[in-house]
N, C-alpha and C positions, 0 to 999 in steps of 0.2 A: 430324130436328131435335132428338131429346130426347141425341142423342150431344152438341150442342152447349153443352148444359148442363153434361154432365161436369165438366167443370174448374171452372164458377164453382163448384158445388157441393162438389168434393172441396178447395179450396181454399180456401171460406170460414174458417177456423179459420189461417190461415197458408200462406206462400208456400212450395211444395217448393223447395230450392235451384236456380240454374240460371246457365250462365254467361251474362248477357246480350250481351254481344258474339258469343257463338256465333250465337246465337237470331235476332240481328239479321241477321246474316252468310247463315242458311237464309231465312230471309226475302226476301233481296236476291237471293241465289239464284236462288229459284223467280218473283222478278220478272223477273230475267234469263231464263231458260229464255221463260216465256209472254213475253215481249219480241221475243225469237227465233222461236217460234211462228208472232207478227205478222210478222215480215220474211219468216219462209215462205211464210205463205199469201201475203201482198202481192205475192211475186216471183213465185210460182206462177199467178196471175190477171194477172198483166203477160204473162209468158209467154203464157200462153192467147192472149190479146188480140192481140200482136205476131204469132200465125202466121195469125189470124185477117183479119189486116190492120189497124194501127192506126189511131186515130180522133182527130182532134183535140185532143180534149180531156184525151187520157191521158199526153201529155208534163206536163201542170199537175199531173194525178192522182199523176205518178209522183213529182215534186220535193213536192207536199206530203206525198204519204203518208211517204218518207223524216223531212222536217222535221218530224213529228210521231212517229215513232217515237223518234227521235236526243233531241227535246226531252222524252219521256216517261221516255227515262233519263236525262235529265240533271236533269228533277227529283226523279225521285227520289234518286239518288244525290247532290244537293246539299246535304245533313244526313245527319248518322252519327242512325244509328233504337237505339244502342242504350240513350241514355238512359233512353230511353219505359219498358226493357225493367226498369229499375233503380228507376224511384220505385214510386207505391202502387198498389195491385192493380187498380185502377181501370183507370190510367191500362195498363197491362200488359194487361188483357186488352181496352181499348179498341184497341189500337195490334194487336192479333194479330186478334181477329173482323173489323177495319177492313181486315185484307189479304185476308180475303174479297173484298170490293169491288172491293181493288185489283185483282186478278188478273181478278174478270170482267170488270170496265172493261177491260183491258186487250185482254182476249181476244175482246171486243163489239167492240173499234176492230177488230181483225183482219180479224170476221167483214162491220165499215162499208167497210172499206176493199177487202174484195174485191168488195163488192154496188157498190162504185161501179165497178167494175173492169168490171163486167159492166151499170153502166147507160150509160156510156159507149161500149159498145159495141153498145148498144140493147137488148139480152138481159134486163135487168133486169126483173122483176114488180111492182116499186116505183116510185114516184114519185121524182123527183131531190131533191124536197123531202123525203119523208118517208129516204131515206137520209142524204141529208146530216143530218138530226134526229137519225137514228139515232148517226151518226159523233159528231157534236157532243154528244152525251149524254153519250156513251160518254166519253169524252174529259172532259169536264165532270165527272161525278164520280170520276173518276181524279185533276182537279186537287181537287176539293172534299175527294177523301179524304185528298189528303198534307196538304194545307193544314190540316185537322181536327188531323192527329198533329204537323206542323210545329208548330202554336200549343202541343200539350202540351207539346212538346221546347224552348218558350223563344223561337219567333219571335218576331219583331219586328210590331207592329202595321201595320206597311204592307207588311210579308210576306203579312199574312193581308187585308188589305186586296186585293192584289193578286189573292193565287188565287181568291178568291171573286169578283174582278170580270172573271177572266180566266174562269173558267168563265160567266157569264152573256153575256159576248162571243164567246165561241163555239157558244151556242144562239143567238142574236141574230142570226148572220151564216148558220146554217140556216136560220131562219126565213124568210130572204129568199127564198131559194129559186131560188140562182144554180145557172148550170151546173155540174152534179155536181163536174166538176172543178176547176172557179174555190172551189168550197168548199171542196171537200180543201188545195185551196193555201191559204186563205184561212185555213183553223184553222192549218195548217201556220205560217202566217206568225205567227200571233197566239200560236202556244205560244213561235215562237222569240223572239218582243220581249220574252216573259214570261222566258224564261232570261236573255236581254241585259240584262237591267232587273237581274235578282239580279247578274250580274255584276258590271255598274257600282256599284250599290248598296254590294256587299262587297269591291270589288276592294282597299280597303285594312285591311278585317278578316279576313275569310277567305281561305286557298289555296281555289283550283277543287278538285274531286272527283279521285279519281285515276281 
């Protein structure tokens, strides 16, 4: 943990140069890579499942785990991060120790999305509740974190309005404690109205992401 400190401390006195577009670019990067990761594991425990004999409930599992990967890059990549990368030091090294976060959330969906893969298939050691909690977490502060750096980079108040009510609707709807798989679809659905919403929202201020 004391590596972590590094930087605040060697940089107290002043910011070393750096190109923020690059910075932001690595960062988007390695969101992209653990993004991929999750499609791995997720395709790899469908696999599993389909030679096993498929189950019900894993066609729902399959359409949401999709919908919430797809919608997980598409929030992130719907803001260019390298403003963050450009004002005061603050906000610079809020926006890099925050991709911490980002990346485990990411990598916890991965790890939600295969455990439901295998609760639906009865195999699981877990509760259907307590995985769906797990998924829904995970997911929840992945949007809690962009929404965090979205607000420093200048959103709009019902941007951040939104991600903060879109993560507590996705612990909300684990809590109930539907079939593993109606919950997978269920986040799935709720990340996607959360993309649709910014669409509409920006369709005549902003282009889409490329």
């Amino acid at each position: 943990m004391l590596e972590l400190l590094v930087p605040v401390v060697a940089e107290r006195h002043g910011i070393t140069p750096f190109h923020p577009h690059h910075i932001a670019e690595r960062y988007a990067l390695l969101t992209i890579i653990v993004l991929g990761e999750v499609i791995l594991a997720s395709v790899q425990a469908v696999q599993g499942a389909l030679v096993r004999g498929a189950e019900p409930g894993l066609l729902a599992l399959v359409v949401g785990g999709l919908l919430i990967v797809f919608s997980m890059w598409w929030l992130y990549f719907k803001r260019d991060h390298a403003p963050l990368f450009e004002g005061e030091i603050a906000s610079i090294f809020l926006t890099g120790y925050g991709h911490y976060l980002v990346f485990a959330s990411v990598a916890a969906t991965g790890a939600g999305l295969a455990a439901a893969v295998d609760q639906v298939q009865g195999e699981a050691h877990a509760s259907a509740r307590a995985i769906g909690l797990a998924l829904a977490g995970a997911v929840a502060v992945y949007v809690w974190c962009l929404t965090v750096m979205h607000a420093r980079a200048g959103a709009a108040a019902v941007e951040i309005r939104v991600g903060v009510a879109v993560g507590l609707v996705l612990v909300g709807v684990a809590a109930l404690a539907l079939p593993v798989g109606l919950t997978v679809l269920t986040i799935g659905l709720v990340l996607s109205a959360a993309v649709a919403h910014h669409v509409w929202t920006t369709r005549d201020v902003a282009p889409l992401p490329a």
